[in-house]
GULO-886873 format. One line per 2 residues: number of its first residue (from 1); for each residue y, z, x of C-alpha. Coordinates in nm, 2 decimals. Layout:
% GULO-886873
NUM> Y Z X | ... .
***
This chain:
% GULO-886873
1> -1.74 2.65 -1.58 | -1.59 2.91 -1.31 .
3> -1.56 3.22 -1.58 | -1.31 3.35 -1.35 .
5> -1.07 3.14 -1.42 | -0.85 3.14 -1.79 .
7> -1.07 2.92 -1.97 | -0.87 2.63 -2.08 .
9> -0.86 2.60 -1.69 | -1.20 2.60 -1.61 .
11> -1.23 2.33 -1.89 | -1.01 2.12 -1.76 .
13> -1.18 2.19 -1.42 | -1.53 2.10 -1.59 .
15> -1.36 1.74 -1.74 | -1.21 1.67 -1.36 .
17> -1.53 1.72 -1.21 | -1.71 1.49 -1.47 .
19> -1.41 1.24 -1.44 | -1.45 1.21 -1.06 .
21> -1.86 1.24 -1.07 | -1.84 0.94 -1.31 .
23> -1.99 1.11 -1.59 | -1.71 1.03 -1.80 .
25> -1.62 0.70 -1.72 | -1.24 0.55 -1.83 .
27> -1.20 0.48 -2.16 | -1.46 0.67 -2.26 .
29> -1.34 0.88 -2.61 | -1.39 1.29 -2.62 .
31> -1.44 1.53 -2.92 | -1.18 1.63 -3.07 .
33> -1.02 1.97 -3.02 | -1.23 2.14 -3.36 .
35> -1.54 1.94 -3.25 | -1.56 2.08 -2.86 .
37> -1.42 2.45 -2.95 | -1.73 2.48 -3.17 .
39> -1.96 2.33 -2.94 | -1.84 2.54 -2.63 .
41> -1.72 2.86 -2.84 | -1.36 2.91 -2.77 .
43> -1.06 2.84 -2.98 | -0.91 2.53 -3.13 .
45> -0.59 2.69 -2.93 | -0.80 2.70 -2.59 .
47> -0.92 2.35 -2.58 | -0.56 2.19 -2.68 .
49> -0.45 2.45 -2.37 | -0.72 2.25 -2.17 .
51> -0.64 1.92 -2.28 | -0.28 1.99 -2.24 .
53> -0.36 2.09 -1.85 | -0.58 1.80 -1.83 .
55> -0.36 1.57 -1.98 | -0.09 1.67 -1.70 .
57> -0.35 1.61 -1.44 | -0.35 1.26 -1.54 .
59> -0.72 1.30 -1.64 | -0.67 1.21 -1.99 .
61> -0.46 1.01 -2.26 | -0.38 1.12 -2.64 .
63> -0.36 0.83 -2.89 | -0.19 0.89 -3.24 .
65> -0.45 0.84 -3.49 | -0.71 0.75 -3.24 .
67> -0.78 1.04 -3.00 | -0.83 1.16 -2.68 .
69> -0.98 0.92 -2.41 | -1.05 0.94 -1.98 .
71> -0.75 0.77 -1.86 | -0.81 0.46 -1.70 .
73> -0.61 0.61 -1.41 | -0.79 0.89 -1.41 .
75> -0.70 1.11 -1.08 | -0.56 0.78 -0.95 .
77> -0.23 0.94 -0.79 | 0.09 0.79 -0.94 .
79> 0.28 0.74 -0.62 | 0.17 0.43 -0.40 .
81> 0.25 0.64 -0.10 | 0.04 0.91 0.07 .
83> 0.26 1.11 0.25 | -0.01 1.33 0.39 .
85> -0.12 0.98 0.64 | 0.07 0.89 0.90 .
87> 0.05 0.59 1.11 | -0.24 0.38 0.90 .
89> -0.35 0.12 1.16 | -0.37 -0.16 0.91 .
91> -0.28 -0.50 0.74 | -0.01 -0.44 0.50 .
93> -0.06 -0.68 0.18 | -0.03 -0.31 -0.03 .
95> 0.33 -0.17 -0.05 | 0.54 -0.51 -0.08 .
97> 0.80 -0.48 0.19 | 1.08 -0.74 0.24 .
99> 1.01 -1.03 0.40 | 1.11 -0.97 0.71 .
101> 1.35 -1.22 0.94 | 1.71 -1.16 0.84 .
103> 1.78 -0.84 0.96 | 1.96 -1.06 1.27 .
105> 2.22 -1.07 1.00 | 2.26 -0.69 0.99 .
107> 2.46 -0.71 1.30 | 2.70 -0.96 1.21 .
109> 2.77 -0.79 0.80 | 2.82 -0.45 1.01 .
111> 3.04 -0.65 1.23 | 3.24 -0.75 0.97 .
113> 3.26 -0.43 0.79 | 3.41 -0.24 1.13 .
115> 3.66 -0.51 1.24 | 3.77 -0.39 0.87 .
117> 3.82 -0.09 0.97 | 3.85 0.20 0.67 .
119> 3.50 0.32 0.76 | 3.70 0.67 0.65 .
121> 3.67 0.59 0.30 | 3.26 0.55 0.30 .
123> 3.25 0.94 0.43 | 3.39 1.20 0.21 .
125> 3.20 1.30 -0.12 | 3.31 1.02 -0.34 .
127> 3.32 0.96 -0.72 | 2.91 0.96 -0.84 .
129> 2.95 0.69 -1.02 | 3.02 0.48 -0.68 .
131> 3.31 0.30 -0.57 | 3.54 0.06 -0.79 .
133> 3.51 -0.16 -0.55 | 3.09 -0.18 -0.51 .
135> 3.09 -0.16 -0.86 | 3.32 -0.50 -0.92 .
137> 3.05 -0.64 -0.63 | 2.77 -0.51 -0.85 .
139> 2.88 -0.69 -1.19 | 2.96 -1.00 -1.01 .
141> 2.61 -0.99 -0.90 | 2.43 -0.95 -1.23 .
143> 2.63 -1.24 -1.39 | 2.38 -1.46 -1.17 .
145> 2.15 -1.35 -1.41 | 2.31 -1.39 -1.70 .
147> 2.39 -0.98 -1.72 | 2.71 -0.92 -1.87 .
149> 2.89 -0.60 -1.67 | 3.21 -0.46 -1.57 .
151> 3.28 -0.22 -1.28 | 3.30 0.05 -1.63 .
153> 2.96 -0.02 -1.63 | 2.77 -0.05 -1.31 .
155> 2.65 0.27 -1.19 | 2.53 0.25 -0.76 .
157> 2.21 0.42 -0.75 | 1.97 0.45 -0.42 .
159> 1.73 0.25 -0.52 | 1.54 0.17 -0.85 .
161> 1.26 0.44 -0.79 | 1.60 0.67 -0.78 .
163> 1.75 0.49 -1.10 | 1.47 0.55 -1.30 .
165> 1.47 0.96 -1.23 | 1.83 0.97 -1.30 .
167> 1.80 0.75 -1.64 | 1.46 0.97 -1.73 .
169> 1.63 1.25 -1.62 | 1.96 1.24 -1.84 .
171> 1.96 1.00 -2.14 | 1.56 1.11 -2.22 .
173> 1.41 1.46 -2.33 | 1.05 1.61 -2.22 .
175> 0.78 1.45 -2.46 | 0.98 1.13 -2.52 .
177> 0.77 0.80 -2.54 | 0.85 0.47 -2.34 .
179> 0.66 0.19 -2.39 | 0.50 0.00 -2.11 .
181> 0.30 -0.29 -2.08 | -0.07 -0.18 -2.02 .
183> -0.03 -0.28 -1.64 | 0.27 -0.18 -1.49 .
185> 0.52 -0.05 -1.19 | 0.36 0.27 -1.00 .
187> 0.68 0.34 -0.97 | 0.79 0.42 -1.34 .
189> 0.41 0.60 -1.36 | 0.57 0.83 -1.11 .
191> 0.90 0.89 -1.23 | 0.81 0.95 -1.60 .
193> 0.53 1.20 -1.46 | 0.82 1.40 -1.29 .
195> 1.03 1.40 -1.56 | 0.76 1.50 -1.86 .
197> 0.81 1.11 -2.02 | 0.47 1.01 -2.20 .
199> 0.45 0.65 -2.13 | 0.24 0.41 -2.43 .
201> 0.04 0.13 -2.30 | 0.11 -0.21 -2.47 .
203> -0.12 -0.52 -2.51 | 0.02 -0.80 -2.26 .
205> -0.10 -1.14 -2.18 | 0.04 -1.46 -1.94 .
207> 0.39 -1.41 -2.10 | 0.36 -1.06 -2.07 .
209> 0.46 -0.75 -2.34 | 0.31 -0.89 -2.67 .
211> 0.62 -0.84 -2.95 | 0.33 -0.78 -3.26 .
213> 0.15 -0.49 -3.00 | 0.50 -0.31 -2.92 .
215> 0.55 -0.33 -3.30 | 0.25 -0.13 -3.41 .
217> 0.31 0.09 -3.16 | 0.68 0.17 -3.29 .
219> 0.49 0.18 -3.65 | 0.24 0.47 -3.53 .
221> 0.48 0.68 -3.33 | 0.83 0.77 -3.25 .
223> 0.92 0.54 -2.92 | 1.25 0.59 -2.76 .
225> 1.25 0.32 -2.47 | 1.10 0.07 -2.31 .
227> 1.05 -0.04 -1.96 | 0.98 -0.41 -1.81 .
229> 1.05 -0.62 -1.57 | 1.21 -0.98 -1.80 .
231> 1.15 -1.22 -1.56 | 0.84 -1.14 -1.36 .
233> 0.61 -0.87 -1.44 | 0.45 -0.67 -1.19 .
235> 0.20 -0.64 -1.06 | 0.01 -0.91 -1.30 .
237> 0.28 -1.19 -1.24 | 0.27 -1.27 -1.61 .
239> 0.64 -1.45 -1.69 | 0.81 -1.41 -2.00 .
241> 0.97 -1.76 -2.17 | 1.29 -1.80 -2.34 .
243> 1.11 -1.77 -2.72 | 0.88 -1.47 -2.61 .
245> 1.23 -1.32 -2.50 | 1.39 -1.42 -2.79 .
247> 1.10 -1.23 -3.02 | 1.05 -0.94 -2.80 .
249> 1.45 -0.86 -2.79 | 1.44 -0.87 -3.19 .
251> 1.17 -0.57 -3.24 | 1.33 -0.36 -2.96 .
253> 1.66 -0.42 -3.19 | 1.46 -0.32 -3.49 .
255> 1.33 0.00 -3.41 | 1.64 0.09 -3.17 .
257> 1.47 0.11 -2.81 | 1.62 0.17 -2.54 .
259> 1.54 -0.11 -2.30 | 1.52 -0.07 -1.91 .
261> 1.46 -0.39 -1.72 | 1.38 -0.37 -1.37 .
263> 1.54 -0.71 -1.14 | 1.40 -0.62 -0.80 .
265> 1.32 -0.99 -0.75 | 1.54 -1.17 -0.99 .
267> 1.72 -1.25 -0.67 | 1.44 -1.53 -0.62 .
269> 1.49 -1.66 -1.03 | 1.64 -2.03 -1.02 .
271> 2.01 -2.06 -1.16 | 2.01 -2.05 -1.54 .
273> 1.71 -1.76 -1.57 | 1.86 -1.52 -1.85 .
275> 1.74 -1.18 -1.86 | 1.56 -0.97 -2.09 .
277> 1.86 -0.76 -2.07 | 2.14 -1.05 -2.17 .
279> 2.01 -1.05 -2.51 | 2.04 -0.71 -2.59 .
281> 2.35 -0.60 -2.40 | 2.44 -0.31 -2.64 .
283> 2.10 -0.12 -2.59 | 1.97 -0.19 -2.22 .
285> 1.99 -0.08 -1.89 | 1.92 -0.34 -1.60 .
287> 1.85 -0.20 -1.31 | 1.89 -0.46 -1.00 .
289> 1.72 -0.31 -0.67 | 1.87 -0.48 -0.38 .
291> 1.59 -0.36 -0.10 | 1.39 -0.63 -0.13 .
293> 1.66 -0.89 -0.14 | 1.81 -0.74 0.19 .
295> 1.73 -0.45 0.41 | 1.46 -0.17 0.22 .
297> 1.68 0.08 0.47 | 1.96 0.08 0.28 .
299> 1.87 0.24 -0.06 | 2.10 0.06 -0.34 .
301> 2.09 -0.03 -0.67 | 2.31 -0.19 -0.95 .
303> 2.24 0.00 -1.29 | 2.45 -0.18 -1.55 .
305> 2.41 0.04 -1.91 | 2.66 0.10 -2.21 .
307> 2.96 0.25 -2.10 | 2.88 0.53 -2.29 .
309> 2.59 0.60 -2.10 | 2.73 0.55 -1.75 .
311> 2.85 0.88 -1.73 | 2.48 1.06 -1.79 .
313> 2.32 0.85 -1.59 | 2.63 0.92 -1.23 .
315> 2.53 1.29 -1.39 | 2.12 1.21 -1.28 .
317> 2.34 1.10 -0.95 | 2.52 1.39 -0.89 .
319> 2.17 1.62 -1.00 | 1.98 1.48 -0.76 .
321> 2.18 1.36 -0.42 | 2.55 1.41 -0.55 .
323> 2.64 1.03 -0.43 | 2.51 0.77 -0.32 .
325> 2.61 0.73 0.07 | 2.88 0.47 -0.02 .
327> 2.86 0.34 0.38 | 2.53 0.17 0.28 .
329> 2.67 0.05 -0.09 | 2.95 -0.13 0.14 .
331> 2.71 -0.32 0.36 | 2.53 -0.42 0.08 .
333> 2.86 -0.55 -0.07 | 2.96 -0.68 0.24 .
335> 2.63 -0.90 0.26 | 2.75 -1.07 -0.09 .
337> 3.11 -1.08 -0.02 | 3.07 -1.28 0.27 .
339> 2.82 -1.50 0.15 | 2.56 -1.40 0.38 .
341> 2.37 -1.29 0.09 | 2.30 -1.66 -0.02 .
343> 2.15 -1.76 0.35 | 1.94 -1.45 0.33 .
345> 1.78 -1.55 -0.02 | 1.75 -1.89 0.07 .
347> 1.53 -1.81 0.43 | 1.34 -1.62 0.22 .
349> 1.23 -1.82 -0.06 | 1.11 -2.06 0.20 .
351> 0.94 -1.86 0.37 | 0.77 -1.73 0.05 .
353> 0.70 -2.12 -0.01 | 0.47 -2.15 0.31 .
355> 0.32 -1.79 0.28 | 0.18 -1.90 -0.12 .
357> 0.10 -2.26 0.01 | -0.13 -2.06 0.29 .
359> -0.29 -1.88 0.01 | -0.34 -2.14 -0.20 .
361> -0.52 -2.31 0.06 | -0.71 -1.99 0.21 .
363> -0.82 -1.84 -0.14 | -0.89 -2.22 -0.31 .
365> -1.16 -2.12 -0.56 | -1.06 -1.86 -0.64 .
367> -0.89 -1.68 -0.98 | -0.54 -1.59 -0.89 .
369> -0.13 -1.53 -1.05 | 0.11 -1.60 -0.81 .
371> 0.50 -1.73 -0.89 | 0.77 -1.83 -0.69 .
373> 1.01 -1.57 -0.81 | 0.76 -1.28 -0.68 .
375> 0.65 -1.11 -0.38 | 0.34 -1.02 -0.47 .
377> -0.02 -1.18 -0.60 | -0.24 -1.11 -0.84 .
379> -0.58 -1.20 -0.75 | -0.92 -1.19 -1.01 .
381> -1.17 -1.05 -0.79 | -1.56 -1.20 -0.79 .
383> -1.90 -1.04 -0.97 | -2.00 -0.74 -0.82 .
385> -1.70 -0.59 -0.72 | -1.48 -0.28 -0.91 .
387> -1.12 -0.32 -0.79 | -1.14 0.03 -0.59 .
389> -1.45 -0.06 -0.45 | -1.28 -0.36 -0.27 .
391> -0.97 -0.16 -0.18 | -1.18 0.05 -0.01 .
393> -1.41 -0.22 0.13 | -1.03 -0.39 0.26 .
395> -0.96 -0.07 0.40 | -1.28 -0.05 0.64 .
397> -1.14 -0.37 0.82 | -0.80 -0.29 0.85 .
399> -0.66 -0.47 0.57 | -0.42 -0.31 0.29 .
401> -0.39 -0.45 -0.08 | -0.38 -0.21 -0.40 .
403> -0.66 -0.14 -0.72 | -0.55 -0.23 -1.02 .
405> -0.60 0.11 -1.16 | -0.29 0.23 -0.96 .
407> -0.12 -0.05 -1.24 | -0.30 0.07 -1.57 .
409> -0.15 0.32 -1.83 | -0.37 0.40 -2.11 .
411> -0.73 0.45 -2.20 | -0.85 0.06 -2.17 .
413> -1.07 0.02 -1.84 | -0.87 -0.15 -1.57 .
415> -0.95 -0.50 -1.49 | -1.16 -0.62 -1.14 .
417> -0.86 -0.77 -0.98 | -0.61 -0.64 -0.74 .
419> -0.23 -0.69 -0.64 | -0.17 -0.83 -0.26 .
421> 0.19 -0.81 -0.13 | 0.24 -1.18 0.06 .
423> 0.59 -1.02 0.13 | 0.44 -0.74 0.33 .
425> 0.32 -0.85 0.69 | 0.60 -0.87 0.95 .
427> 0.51 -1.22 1.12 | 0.31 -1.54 0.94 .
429> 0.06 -1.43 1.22 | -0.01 -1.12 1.08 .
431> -0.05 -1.27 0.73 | -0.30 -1.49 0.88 .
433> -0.46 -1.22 1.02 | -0.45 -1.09 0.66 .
435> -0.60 -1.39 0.46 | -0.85 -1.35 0.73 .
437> -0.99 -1.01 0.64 | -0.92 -1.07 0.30 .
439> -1.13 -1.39 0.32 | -1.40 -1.22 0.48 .
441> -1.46 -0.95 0.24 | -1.43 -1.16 -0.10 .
443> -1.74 -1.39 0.09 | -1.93 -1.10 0.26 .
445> -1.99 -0.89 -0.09 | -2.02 -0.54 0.00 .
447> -2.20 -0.62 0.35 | -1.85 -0.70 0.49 .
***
């Protein structure tokens, strides 16, 4: 250890350096604070200082009644986005992008939204809670999937990413606990890490969040909320049916969560598909992302919550960006009003038809999740390889796909699989070009 240095700093230095050596691997359990102070000869009070920094690092995870453990995403930075790379030559199957194809539309909804004229209304500040009118367009929207909302109760955010810091920001304290299934959104990694939220891991399987896991966990420690995604769940594609819904929704009743469900592609959910959210209209947020149902330029989403909580969550608004710029709400709304929205979702979801039916064929033999209401893949990877080993290995031939640790929460070691975005490349060339590369190192080992 650098004695320079306070000491609980130079112990949290010393755990980094062993995290990121590999001498402590994830998962792997450490002393407790009494058992290291007496065997490196501080104080108790110096090693829960350390653990405290280390534990902020996202180095390490603290269990009620079980202990301290290496993260699994140990040093694995929350954000999927490194802003310090700049033009990454490169496949994209990582960062799930829109497919791409209607923005042809753009023109005409802008069109539309001019010959209206008014375009004086979308410029001065305006109330944070958005505009009665994008509101009325939001809660139409959510009925498709079975959300019940009014415009009392839609609040336009820029984005989900943005949704989530204004809900975490406002309606949760520092320390708080929100449960997540043990693979999960980057995204809500990122935005509880900003805002001090300690997120839970929860045991999952093909259906997703298992009701009896979440139910121990609310047993061993206060839990305030929970995030999921009630339809599909990213990045593992596991899909929730109407009786897992119907169990799950009766323990977040019973120990009075607060649910946030994310929709970013219930957009591509068959007519009929209820929510995770419908069931428990009294004590849920749904948060509906419309970037990668339309244009990822235009940051909007539709947060439908209580009414009384409407008001916190346009304050997380106002705290952060004031408003959201009501000129890109309208062309969203526009896009739905007009009914361009439908043509939109339908070119997509055939497009999405041929891109799985390509990897179906490409990646036959091997172990894979992939549903037609998702963007992304899930895909088991062969003997031999550690998921960041083959992120990296993808990354040496120009091909980007994320490691599942960039997914895990908790201390359990992260599975060898990894997510691919189908969504991502621009033209069904480029995604050819991507199976390609993909192909080639899955079947070249490590000598790709």
């Amino acid at each position: 250890m650098d004695t320079n240095k306070p000491l609980y700093i130079a112990l949290a230095d010393a755990l980094e350096r062993d995290i990121r050596s590999g001498v402590l691997q994830p998962g792997d359990r450490l002393p407790s604070h009494r058992e290291l102070a007496k065997a490196v000869g501080v104080t108790v009070t110096t090693i829960t200082r350390a653990y405290a920094e280390a534990e902020k690092r996202n180095l390490i995870t603290a269990m009620v009644g079980m202990g301290t453990f290496v993260a699994a995403d140990a040093g694995v930075a929350a954000s999927l986005v490194d802003t310090t790379v700049q033009n990454v030559k490169a496949v994209n199957m990582g960062l799930v992008h829109p497919l791409h194809g209607s923005e042809h539309y753009l023109e005409e909804v802008v069109g539309q939204v001019l010959a209206r004229g008014g375009l004086h209304r979308y410029v001065p500040y305006a109330f944070p809670q958005g505009h009665y009118g994008h509101r009325e367009t939001g809660a139409r929207w959510v009925a498709r999937f079975g959300v019940c909302a009014s415009a009392e109760t839609v609040v336009v955010t820029a984005g989900t990413q943005h949704a989530l810091h204004c809900i975490f920001s406002t309606l949760f304290e520092p320390g708080d606990r929100v449960a997540v299934e043990k693979y999960t959104y980057p995204g809500v990694k990122s935005a509880a890490r900003a805002n001090g939220i300690r997120l839970e891991a929860v045991e999952m399987d093909a259906q997703g969040m298992l009701p009896e896991s979440l139910d121990a966990l609310c047993q061993r420690q206060a839990v305030k909320g929970l995030y999921t995604a009630g339809l599909v769940q990213n990045p593992t594609n596991s899909s929730m049916g109407p009786q897992r819904r119907l169990t799950l929704s009766e323990v977040i009743r019973r120990h009075g969560l607060l649910l946030l469900e994310d929709g970013v592609d219930a957009f591509l959910a068959e007519g009929g598909e209820r929510t995770l959210s419908a069931l428990l209209p009294e004590q849920s947020i749904f948060i509906c992302g419309m970037a990668q149902a339309f244009y990822t330029g235009l940051r909007i989403a539709f947060v439908v919550a209580p009414q009384a909580m409407c008001a916190s969550i346009a304050q997380g608004v106002v705290d952060s960006i004031w408003m959201t710029p009501p000129l890109c709400a309208e062309i969203i709304c526009e896009t739905i009003n007009s009914g361009i929205a439908d043509k939109i979702i339908a070119g997509k979801k055939s497009e999405l038809d041929r891109r799985m039916a390509l990897f179906k064929e490409r990646l036959h033999g091997h172990s894979f999740v992939l549903d037609q209401r998702s963007m992304h893949v899930w895909l088991e990877l062969t003997d031999g390889w550690t998921s960041t080993a083959f992120e990296q290995a993808t990354q040496r031939v120009g091909l980007q796909v994320y490691s599942s640790e960039k997914f895990t929460v908790g201390h359990m070691p992260p599975p060898n699989c990894v997510r691919l975005a189908i969504s991502s490349p621009e033209t069904m060339q480029t995604f050819r070009q991507g199976l390609d590369l993909l192909v080639l190192v899955l079947e070249g080992g490590h000598e790709a």
